[in-house]
C-alpha positions, -999 to 999 in steps of 0.1 A, spaced: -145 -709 -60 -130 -684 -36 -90 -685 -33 -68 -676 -4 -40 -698 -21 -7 -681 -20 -14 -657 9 -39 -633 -14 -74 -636 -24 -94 -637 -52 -131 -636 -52 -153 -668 -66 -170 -643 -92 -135 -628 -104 -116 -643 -137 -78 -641 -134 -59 -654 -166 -31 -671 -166 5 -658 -165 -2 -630 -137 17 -621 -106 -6 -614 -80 15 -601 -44 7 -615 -5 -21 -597 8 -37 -586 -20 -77 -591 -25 -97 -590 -57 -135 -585 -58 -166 -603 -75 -166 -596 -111 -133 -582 -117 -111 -591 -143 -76 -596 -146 -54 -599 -177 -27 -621 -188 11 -603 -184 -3 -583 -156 18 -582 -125 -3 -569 -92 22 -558 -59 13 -568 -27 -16 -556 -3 -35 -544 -30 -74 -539 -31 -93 -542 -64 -128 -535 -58 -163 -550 -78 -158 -546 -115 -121 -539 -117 -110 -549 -151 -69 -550 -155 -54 -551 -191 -28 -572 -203 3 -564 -195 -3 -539 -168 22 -535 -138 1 -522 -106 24 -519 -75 23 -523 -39 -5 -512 -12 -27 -497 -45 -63 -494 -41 -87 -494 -68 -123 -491 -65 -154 -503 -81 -159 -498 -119 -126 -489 -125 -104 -501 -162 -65 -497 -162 -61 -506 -201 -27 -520 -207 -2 -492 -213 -12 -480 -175 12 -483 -148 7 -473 -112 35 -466 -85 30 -479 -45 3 -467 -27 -21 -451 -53 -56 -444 -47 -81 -449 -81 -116 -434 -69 -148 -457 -83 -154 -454 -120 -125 -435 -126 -114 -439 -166 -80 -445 -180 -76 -444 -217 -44 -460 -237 -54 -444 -273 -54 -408 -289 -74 -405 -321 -97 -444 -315 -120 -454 -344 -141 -485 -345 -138 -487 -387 -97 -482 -384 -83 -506 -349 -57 -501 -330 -51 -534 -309 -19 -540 -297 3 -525 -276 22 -509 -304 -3 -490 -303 -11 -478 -271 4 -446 -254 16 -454 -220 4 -435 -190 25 -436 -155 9 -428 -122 37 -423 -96 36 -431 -60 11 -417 -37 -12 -403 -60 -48 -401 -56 -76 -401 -87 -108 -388 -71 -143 -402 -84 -154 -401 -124 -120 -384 -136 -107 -394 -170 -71 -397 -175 -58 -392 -211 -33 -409 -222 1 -403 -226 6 -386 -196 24 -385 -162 6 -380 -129 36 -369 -102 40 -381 -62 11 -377 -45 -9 -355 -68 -45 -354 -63 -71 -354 -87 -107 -338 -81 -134 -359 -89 -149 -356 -119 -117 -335 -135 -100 -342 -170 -66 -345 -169 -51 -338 -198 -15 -334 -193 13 -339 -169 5 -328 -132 35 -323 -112 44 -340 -78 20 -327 -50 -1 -308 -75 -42 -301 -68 -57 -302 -98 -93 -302 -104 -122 -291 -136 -122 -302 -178 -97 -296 -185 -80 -300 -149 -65 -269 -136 -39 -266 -111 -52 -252 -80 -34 -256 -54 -6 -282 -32 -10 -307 -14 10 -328 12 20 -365 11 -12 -369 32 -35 -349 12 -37 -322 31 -38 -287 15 -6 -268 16 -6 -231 27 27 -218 26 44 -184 43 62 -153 25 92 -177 27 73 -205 2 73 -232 30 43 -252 45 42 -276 70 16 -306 73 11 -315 106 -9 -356 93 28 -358 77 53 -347 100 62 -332 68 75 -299 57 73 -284 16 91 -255 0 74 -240 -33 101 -227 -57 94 -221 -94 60 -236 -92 72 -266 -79 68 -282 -48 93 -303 -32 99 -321 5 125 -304 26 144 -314 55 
């Protein structure tokens, strides 16, 4: 049966568990899944087939499309974008014949504000994804990508800067850019990109 209880909804096909904290606004799709312990912010959008591990902490205005798995060890920041059939992982070295169950086991990966995970990429656990990174579709990250960072290919490669918006930075002799979608301007200093005033 379809909910709107409690100012958010949650679609007649979807299983939420007990013990989770879902915030106003926030809309999960047929055939998702989520998890006992996990806490959901408000005005979120969890698409067809979203599966949310136990314990997971998702916050506000986060939108994650169809086919997508945040394993418990995951945590997402505000306003992050996961692109359909993206794939989180929450353990190293896995093998069927020796289990690893249990969140002592699992290596926690944080995905901070703003950040946007294009289509297909895998990210490894263990990691931290910075303030509005993006991630190219399909690309493996496989270690930390720094706030603003571009980073596409297997294994993802840093490629460039972008803005809060997503727009690609192209900065002058001086090492500032200015995005125009943001209002926004960046200084590059010791391959590092930072807001300025």
């Amino acid at each position: 049966m379809e909910s709107t209880n409690k100012n958010y909804y949650i679609n007649q096909y979807a299983v939420v568990d007990e013990n989770v904290e879902i915030g106003e606004g926030t809309k999960i799709w047929h055939f998702s899944h989520v998890q006992s312990g996990a806490k959901i912010g408000k005005y979120c959008v969890l698409g067809q087939n979203v599966n949310v591990g136990n314990n997971v902490v998702i916050g506000n205005y986060c939108k994650i499309q169809n086919n997508v798995s945040v394993y418990e060890g995951v945590t997402l920041e505000d306003y992050v974008f996961c692109g359909p059939s993206i794939v989180f992982t929450n353990v190293r070295d896995p093998r069927s014949k020796y289990p690893q169950v249990g969140s002592k086991f699992y290596i926690n990966t944080l995905v901070k504000e703003g950040a946007s995970l294009g289509a297909n990429c895998t990210i490894v656990c263990g990691i931290t994804i910075g303030r509005y990174a993006f991630i190219g579709a399909g690309a493996v990250v496989t270690k930390d990508v720094p706030d603003f960072a571009l980073v596409v290919g297997n294994p993802a490669k840093l490629i460039g800067w972008v803005s809060e918006a997503g727009k690609k930075l192209h900065f002058d002799k001086d090492g500032i850019a200015f995005c125009e979608k943001s209002n926004k301007k960046y200084k590059l200093e010791n391959n590092r990109v930072i807001e300025v005033e």
